[in-house]
N, C-alpha and C positions, 0 to 999 in steps of 0.2 A: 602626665595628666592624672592626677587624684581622681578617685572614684568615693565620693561622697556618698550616693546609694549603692550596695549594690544587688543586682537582680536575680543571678544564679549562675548555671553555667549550661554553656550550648557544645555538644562534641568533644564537653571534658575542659570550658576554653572559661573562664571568669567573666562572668558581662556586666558590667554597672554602667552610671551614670554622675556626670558633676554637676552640680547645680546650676550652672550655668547654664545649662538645656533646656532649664523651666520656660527660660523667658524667651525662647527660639517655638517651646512649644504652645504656650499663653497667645504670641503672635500668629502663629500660622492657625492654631484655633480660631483666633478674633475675624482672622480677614475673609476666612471660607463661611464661618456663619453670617457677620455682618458686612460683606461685601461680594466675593465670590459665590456664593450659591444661592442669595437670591437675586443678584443680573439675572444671572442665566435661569432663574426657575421661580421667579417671582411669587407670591399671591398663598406660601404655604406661613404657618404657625412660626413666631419668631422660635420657640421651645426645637422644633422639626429641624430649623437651620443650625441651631447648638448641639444638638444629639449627636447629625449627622458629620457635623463640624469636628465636634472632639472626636468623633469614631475616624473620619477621614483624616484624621492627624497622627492617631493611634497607628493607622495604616501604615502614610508615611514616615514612623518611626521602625516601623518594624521591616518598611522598605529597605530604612540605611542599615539596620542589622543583617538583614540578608547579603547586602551589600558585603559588610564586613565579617558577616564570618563564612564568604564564599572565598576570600583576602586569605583567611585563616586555618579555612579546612585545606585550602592548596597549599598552602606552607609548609603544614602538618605532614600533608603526602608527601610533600620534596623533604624531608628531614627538617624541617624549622619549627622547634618550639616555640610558641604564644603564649605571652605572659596574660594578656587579657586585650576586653575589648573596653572601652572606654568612648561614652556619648558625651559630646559637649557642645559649645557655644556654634562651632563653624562645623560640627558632624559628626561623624565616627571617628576611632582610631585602634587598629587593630597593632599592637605592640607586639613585635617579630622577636626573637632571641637570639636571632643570628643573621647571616644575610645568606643569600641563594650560593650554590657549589658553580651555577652552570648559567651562562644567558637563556638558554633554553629556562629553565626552573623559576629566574627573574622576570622573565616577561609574563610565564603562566601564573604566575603570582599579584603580577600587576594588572593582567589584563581581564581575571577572573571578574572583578569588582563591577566594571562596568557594564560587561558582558550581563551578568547578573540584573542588572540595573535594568538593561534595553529588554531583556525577558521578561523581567515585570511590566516596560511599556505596555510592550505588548499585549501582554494578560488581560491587565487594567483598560488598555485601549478593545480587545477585545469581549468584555463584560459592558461597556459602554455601549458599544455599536448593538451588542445583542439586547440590550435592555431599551437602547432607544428602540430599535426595530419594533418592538414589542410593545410600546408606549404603555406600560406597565412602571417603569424606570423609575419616576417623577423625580426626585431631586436627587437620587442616588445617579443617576443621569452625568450631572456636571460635576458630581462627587467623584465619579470613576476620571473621567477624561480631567480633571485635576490632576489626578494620583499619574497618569498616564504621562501627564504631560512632565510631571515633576521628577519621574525616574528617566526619562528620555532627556532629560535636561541634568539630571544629575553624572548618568552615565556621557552624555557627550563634552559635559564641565573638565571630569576628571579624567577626560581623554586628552586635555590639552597638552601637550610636551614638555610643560614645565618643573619640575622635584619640586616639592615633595608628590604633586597631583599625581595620583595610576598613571598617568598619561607621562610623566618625567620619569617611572621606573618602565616604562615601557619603552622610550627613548634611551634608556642606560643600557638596557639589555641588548637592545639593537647596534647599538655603537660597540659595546661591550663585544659581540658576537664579531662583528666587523671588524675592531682591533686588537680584542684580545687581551687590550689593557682594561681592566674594570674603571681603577681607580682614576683615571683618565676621561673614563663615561660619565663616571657618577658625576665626578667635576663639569661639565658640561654638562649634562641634567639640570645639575644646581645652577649654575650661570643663566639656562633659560629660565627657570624659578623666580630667579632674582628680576631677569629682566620684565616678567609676566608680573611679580609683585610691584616692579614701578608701572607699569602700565594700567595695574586695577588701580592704586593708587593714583595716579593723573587720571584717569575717566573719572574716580570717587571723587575727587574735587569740582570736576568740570560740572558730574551732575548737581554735586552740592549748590552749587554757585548758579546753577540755571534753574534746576527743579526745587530743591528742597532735602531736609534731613537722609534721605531714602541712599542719598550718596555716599554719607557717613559709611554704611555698609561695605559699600566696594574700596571704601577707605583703609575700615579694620581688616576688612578680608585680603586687600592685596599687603598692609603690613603684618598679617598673619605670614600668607606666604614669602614672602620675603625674609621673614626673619627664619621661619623654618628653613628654609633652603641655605641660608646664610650658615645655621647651623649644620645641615648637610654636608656643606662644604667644607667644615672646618671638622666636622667630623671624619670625613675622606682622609685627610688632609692629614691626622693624628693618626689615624690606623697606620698609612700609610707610612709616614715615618718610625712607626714604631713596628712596621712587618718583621723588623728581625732581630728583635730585642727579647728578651727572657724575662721570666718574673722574678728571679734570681737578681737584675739587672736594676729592678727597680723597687722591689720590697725595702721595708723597711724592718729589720733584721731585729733580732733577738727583744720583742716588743715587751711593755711592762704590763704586766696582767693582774688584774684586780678582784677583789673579793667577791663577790655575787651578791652578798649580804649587804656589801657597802650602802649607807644610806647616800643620798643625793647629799646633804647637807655635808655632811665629813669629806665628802671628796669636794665637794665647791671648799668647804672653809680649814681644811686640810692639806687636802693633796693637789689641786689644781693649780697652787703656785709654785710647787716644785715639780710637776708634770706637764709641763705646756703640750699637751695632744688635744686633738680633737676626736679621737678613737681608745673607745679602754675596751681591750678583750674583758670580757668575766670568767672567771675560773669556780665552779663550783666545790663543794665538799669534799669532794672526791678529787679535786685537782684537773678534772676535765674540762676543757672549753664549755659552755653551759650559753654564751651568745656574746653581743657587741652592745653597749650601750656609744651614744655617740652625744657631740655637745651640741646637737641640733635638739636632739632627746631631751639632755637636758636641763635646757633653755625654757622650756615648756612646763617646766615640773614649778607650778606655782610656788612661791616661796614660804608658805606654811605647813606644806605638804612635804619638805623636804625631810625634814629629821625623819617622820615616819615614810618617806618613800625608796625603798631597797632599789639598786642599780637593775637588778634581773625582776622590776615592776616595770619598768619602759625599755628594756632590752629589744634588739630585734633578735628572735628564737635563732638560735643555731641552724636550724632548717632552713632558715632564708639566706642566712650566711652566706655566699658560695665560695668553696672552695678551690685553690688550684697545688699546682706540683711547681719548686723551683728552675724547674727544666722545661715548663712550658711556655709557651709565647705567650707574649702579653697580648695580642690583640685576642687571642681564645678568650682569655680570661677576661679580659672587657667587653666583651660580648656578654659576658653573668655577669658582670660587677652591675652593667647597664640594667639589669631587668631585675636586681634587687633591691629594696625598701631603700638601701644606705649609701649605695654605690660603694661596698668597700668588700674585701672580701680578702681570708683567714688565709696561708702558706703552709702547708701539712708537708714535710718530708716522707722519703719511702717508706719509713716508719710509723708514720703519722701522727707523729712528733711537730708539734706548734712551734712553727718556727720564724714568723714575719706575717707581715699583713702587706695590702696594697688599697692605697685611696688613692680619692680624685688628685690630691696634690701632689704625693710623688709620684703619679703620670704628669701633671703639670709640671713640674720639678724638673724633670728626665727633660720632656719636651724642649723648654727652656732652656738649659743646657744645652742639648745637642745644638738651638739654635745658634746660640753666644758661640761654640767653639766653632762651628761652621762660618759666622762673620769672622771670627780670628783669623780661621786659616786662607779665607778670602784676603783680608788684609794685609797676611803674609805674603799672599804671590802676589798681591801689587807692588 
């Protein structure tokens, strides 16, 4: 998920936001000021119901942040780097760099979130009670018990048992502890996912068809999770076959490395028809790796911009790069490939000596294969 703004950082962790938030937060503004807070509190200044409107939404954002970076700070303790937090259309999303050593580590990870959640209930619910008592309150009143209701409702959502929700890494860990097989759990995590994604999806309809737009919602949102957990599971599903594979195994081996200076222009009307990649290492002056330009990159580089745009001007920095050792497993390393800008990442010998790269495709590649020769030798013993 892109991070179109971003905000700073909390515990050392990156926090932005995509654009998509806007209109998640445009709407939950509109309905507290012109419908939810004056039901319940009639007879004040339309200006009072807007104040408190944008301020109680302000709340609830900073609710789902607590949320996620209580996800984040428990990661951190168990050994899991977080690449950032990310607000969008259907919420937060705190991006893990790894996954948990231990069931115990994965369920305290999942179950931080919502825990979090029902303690803000609480809070919220308890500022409420003490302000109506007080009839002091006035429209901050149904402005709490909003907020109240909406983290008690947040946290018991994402209790549900289905991957990707806390509530399906909570059910992975448990299974996981109980069998000992992860990869076995997370699969059945995902499958409830899937099955909870048709079931928002059938009620999104049902309401559409009875009430009105409002269904639409539970539409997107159950083929949000659906498709995520479908990902989940195909993500399981690679690691897995690739538990005992080497980076050696699937790099791609003594790669063609290119100027830094290169302009965009000379490599499109140059060099790209006798280089078919989609990955050019840069090599600077000195002969050192200096970063990766890639043909996503650029794709982007307006085409009058090319003659004066050098390759190491839309590079991803070497910093971002990650690198690994040919002796190490690949799922390690796809664990960084996954939480860098490019998904690809540089093959250093003990030397550290440049010596192969790995992208998405030959892991697709490897994958692929293994399958083809796995239906062979099926075919063979029939």
């Amino acid at each position: 998920m892109d991070q179109d703004i971003r905000l700073g950082k909390i515990a050392g962790i990156p926090v932005g936001i995509n654009w998509s938030i806007l209109v998640i937060f445009v709407l939950v503004a509109w309905e507290l000021a012109d419908l939810v807070l004056p039901a319940y509190h009639p007879h004040d200044a339309v200006a009072t119901y807007w104040v408190v409107g944008i301020a109680t939404t302000i709340l609830f954002f900073v609710s789902l942040l607590a949320h996620e970076v209580s996800h984040a700070v428990v990661a951190k303790h168990n050994g899991i780097g977080v690449r950032r937090i990310t607000f969008w259309l259907f919420g937060g999303v705190s991006e893990l760099e790894g996954d948990a050593l231990s069931p115990g580590a994965d369920f305290r990870i999942a179950v931080i979130g919502p825990v979090t959640s029902f303690v803000l209930a609480g809070v919220y619910g308890a500022l409420e009670f003490l302000l109506h008592q007080s009839g002091t309150g006035g429209v901050l009143v149904p402005a709490l018990g909003w907020l109240a209701w909406m983290n008690l409702l947040l946290g018991g959502f994402n209790l549900i048992p289905a991957a990707p929700l806390d509530g399906g890494r909570v059910l992975r860990a448990i299974l996981w502890q109980r069998s000992g097989d992860r990869v076995r759990a997370a699969t059945s995590a995902a499958h409830a996912g899937q099955a909870f994604g048709y079931v928002l999806v059938a009620l999104g309809v049902l309401e559409f068809l009875e009430v009105g737009l409002i269904g639409l919602w539970f539409v997107f949102l159950g083929w949000f999770l659906l498709t995520a957990a479908r990902a989940e599971e195909n993500s399981v599903v690679m690691r897995s076959s690739l538990a005992n594979v080497h980076v050696r195994d699937i790099m791609t081996r003594d790669p063609v490395t290119f100027d830094s200076t290169t302009s965009v222009a000379d490599l499109v009307d140059n060099q790209m028809h006798r280089y078919r990649f989609n990955s050019y290492p840069l090599i600077g002056p000195d002969g050192k790796l200096v970063g990766l330009a890639t043909m996503a990159r650029i794709r982007h580089v307006a085409a009058n911009l090319r003659q004066t745009t050098r390759l190491i001007d839309i590079a991803c920095p070497l910093a971002e790069v990650p690198t690994g050792a040919p002796s190490e497993p690949i799922p390690d390393l796809l664990q960084r490939m996954q939480a860098s800008p490019d998904g690809r990442a540089f093959v250093m010998d003990d030397a550290g000596r440049f010596v192969g790269f790995v992208s998405p495709s030959d892991i697709a590649r490897y994958v692929q294969l293994c399958m083809m020769q796995s239906q062979g030798r099926s075919l063979r013993k029939n």
